[in-house]
C-alpha positions in Angstrom: -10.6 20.1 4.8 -10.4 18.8 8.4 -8.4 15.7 8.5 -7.9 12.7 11.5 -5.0 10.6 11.3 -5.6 7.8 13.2 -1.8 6.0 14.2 -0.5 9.2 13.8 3.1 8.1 15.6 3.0 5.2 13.9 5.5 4.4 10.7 2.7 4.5 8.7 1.1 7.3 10.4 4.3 9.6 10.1 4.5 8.9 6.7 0.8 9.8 5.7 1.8 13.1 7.8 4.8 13.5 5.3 3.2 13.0 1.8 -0.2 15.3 3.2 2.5 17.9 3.4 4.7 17.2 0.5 1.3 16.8 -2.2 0.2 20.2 -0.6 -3.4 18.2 0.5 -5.9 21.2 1.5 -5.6 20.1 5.2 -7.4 23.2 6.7 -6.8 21.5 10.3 -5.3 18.4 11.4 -6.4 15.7 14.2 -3.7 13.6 15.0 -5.4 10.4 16.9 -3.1 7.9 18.4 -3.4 4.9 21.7 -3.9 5.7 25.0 -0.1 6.4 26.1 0.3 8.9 23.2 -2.5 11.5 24.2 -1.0 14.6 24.6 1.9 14.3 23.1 3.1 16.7 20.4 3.5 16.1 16.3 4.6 18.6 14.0 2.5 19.0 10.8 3.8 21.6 8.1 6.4 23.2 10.8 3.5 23.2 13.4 2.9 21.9 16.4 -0.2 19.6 17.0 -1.4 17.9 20.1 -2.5 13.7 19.7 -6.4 13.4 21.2 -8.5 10.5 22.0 -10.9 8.7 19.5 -13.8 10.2 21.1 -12.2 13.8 20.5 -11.5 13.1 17.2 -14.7 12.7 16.4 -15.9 14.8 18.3 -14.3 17.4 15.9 -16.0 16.3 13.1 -13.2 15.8 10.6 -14.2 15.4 6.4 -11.6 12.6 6.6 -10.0 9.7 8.8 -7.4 8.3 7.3 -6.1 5.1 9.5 -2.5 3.3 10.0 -3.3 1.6 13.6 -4.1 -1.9 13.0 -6.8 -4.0 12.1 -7.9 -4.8 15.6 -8.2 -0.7 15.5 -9.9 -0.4 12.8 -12.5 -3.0 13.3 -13.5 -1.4 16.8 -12.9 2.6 15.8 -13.2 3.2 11.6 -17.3 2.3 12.2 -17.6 5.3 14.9 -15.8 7.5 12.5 -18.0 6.5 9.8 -20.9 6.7 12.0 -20.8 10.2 12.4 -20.5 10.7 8.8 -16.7 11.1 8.6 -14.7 8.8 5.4 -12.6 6.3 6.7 -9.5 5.4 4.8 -8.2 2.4 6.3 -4.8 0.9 6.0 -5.1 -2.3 7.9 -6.4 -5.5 6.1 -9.5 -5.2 8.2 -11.5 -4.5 5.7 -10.2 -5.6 2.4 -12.3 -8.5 1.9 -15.6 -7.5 3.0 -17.7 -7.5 0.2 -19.4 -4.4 1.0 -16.4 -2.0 0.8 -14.7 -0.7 -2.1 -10.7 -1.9 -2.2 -9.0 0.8 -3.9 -6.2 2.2 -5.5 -6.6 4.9 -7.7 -4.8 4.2 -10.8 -6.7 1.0 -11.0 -10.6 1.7 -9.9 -11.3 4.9 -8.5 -14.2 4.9 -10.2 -15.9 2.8 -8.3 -15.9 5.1 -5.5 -18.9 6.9 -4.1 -20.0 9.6 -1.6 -22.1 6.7 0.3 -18.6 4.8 0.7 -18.0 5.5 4.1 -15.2 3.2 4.8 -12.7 2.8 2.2 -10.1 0.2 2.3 -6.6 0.8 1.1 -5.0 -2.6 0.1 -2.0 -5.0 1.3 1.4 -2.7 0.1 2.6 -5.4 -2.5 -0.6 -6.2 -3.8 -0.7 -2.2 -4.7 2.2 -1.9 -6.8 1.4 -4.9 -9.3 -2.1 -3.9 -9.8 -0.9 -0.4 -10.8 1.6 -2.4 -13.6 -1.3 -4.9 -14.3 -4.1 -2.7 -15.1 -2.8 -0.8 -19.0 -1.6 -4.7 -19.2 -4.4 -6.1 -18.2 -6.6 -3.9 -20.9 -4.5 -4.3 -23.5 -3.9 -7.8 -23.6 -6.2 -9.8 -21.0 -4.6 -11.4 -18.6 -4.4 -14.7 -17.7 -2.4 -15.5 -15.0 0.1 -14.2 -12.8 3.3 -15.9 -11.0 4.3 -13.2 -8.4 7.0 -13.6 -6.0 8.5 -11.3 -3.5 11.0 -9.5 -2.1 9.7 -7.1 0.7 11.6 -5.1 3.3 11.6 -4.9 6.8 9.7 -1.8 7.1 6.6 -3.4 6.0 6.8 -5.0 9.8 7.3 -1.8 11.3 10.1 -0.1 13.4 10.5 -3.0 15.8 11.6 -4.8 12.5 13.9 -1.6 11.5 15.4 -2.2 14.8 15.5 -5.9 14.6 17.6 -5.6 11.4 20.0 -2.6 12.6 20.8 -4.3 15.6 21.6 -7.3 14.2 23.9 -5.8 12.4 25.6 -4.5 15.2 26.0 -7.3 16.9 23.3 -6.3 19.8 21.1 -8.7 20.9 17.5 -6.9 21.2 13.9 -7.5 20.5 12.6 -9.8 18.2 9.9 -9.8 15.6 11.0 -12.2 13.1 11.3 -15.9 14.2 14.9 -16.0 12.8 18.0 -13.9 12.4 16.7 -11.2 9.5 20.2 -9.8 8.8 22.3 -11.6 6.0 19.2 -14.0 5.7 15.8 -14.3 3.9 12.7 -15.5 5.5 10.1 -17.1 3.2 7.6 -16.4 5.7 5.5 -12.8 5.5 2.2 -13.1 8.4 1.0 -16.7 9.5 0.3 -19.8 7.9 -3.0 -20.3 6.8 -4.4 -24.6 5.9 -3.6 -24.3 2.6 0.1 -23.8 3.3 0.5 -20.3 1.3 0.7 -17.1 3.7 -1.8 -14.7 4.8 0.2 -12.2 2.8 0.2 -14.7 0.0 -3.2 -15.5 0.0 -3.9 -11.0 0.3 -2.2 -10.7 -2.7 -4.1 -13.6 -4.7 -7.6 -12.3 -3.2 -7.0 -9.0 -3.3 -5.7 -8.6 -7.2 -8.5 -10.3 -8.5 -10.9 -7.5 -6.5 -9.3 -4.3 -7.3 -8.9 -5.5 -10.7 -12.4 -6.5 -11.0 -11.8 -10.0 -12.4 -12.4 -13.4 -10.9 -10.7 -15.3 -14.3 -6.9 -14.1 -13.4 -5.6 -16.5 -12.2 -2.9 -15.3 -9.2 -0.1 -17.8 -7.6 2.6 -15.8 -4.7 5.6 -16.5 -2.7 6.1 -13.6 -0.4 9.2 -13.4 1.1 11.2 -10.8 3.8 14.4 -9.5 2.8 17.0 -7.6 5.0 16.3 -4.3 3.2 15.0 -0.5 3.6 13.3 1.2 1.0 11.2 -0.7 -0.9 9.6 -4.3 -1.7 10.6 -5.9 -4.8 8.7 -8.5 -6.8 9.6 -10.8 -9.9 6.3 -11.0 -12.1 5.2 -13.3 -14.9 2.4 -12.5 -16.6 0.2 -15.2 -19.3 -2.0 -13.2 -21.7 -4.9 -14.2 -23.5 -3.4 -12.0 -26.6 -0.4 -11.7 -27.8 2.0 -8.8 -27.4 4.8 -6.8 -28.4 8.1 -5.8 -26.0 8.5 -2.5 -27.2 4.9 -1.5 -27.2 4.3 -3.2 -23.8 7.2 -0.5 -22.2 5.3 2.5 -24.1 1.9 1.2 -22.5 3.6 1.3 -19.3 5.9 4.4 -19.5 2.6 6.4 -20.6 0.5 5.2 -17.6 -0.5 7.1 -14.5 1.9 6.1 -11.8 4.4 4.4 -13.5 8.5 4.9 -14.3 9.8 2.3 -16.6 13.7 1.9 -15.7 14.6 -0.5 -18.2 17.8 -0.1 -20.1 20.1 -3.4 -19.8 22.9 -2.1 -21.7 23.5 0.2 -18.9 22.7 -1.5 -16.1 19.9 0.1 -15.6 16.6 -1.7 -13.5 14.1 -0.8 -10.8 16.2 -1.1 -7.1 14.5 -0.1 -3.5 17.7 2.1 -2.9 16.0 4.4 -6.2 12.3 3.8 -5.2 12.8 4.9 -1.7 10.8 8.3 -0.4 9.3 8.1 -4.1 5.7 7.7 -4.7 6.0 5.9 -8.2 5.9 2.0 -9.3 9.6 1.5 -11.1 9.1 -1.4 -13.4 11.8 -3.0 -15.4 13.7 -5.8 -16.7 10.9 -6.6 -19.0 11.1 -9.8 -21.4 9.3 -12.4 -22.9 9.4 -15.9 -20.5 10.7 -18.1 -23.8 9.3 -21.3 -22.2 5.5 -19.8 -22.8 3.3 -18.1 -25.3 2.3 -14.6 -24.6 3.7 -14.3 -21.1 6.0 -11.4 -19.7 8.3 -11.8 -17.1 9.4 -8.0 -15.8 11.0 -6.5 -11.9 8.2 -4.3 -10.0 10.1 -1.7 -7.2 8.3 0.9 -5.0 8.1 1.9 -1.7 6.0 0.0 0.9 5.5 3.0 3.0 4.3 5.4 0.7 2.5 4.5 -2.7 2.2 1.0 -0.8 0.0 2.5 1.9 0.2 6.5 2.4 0.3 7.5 -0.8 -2.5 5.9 -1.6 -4.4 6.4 1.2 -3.6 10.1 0.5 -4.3 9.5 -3.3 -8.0 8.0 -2.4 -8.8 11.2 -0.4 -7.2 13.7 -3.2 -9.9 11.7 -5.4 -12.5 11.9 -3.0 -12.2 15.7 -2.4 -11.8 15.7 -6.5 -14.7 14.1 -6.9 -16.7 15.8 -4.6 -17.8 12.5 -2.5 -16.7 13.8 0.8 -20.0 14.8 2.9 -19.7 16.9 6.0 -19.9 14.8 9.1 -23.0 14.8 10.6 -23.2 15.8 14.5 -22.4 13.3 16.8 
């Protein structure tokens, strides 16, 4: 399968790179796509080397798949040539969450609703990804009601500039920044811009967003996102009201026997989800599960994974491995 990675030098990018190789994807040819000052330059796929190309070479090449990490502004102007020409678009950017006629998606939640007409596919905000993939056997089982989420993401979910921020903060060097204030030894309860109601952008993407991968306007969904000095993972304290009552024991073997998920949950020991464990992995870590005594039927419990991978290539990767699955991946038409 012939496959365009769009933001190829990107941290995103590079990470979609890394899992295509590591989950053996059937890439029969890679197309590394990437700005204007990257063309030409080299990227080494599977211990080869591969040459970035334009847009317009891209597709050009007619590739089964496109999956993008390159920005919304990106993926407004290019995903709709891509998907022109018959090639699937798997976008990472938020540009296309919310429009109503494409399909937000993360596999363990509602691959069904993809089809071979879906031509641009949206892969949702990282931390909205992760509690939909705890919420969903929860969500069957018991109904849910409403959710209290708040968060506790890393810096990679800015990007390297943030990586850098951090590190040379740390160092005492006085660089670039990307954060209005000092990230290092501080926590900014700020994650994208304001919006009138006073919540976040990335607030507001988690509320929207949860209620349309899981297919349910009732749930109620309430978030503080917040930036953390950390690599490896976002974090997120979740309570959860059900319609139904539940049980503690058979809530962990609901979760501990559905796709995606790792239950580390073993007080005693010390033993709960951390971004130092999730990092480089591709599974939701959920833990410190209890009842919230203050409330009938509601759950509190600690959510871990990594941003970079089953927060946005992972599943972008997982959508495709569906996709081909599935058989819903045409061949592009010529252009």
């Amino acid at each position: 399968m012939k496959i365009a990675v769009v933001g190829a030098t990107g941290l995103v990018g590079t990470k979609v790179l890394q899992v295509l190789a590591e989950r053996n994807f059937p890439v029969t040819e890679l197309i590394p796509v990437a700005s204007a000052k990257s063309i030409g330059k080299e990227i080494t796929f599977k211990g080869k080397p591969f040459k970035v190309v334009s847009v317009e070479d891209a597709i050009k090449q007619k590739p089964d798949v496109a999956i993008f990490s390159a920005g919304g502004s990106t993926s407004l102007e290019q995903a709709p040539l891509f998907a022109a020409a018959g090639i699937t678009v798997i976008d990472n950017s938020s540009a296309w969450r919310m429009d109503p006629t494409k399909k937000l998606v993360v596999p363990e939640v509602n691959a069904d609703v993809l089809t071979a007409e879906d031509k641009i596919i949206a892969n949702p905000n990282c931390s909205t990804i992760q509690m939909v993939v705890a919420l969903k056997p929860l969500h069957d089982k018991y109904k849910i009601k409403r959710v209290v989420v708040s968060t506790y993401q890393s810096v990679t979910g800015t990007g390297v500039k943030a990586v850098d921020q951090l590190f040379n903060e740390r160092k005492g060097i006085d660089g670039p920044k990307v954060y209005p204030y000092t990230i290092d030894l501080n926590v900014i309860p700020q994650i994208d811009v304001f919006t009138e109601n006073g919540y976040t952008k990335e607030e507001m993407k988690m509320i929207l967003e949860t209620k349309k991968i899981m297919g349910d306007d009732s749930i109620k969904v309430t978030a503080t996102t917040v930036r953390i000095p950390v690599m490896g993972g976002h974090s997120e304290s979740v309570n959860i009201e059900f319609l139904h009552d539940f049980d503690l024991s058979e809530v962990r073997e609901l979760l501990a026997n559905s796709p995606g998920i790792v239950v580390v949950d073993d007080v005693a020991n010390l033993k709960y989800p951390m971004p130092l464990d999730a990092h480089d992995k591709d599974d939701v870590f959920i833990g410190r599960l209890r009842r919230d005594e203050t409330q009938d039927n509601t759950l509190n419990c600690w959510i871990v994974s990594d941003n970079l991978r089953k927060g946005a290539a992972t599943n972008a990767v997982q959508i495709a491995e569906y996709l081909a699955a599935k058989n819903l991946i045409g061949q592009a038409v010529a252009v």
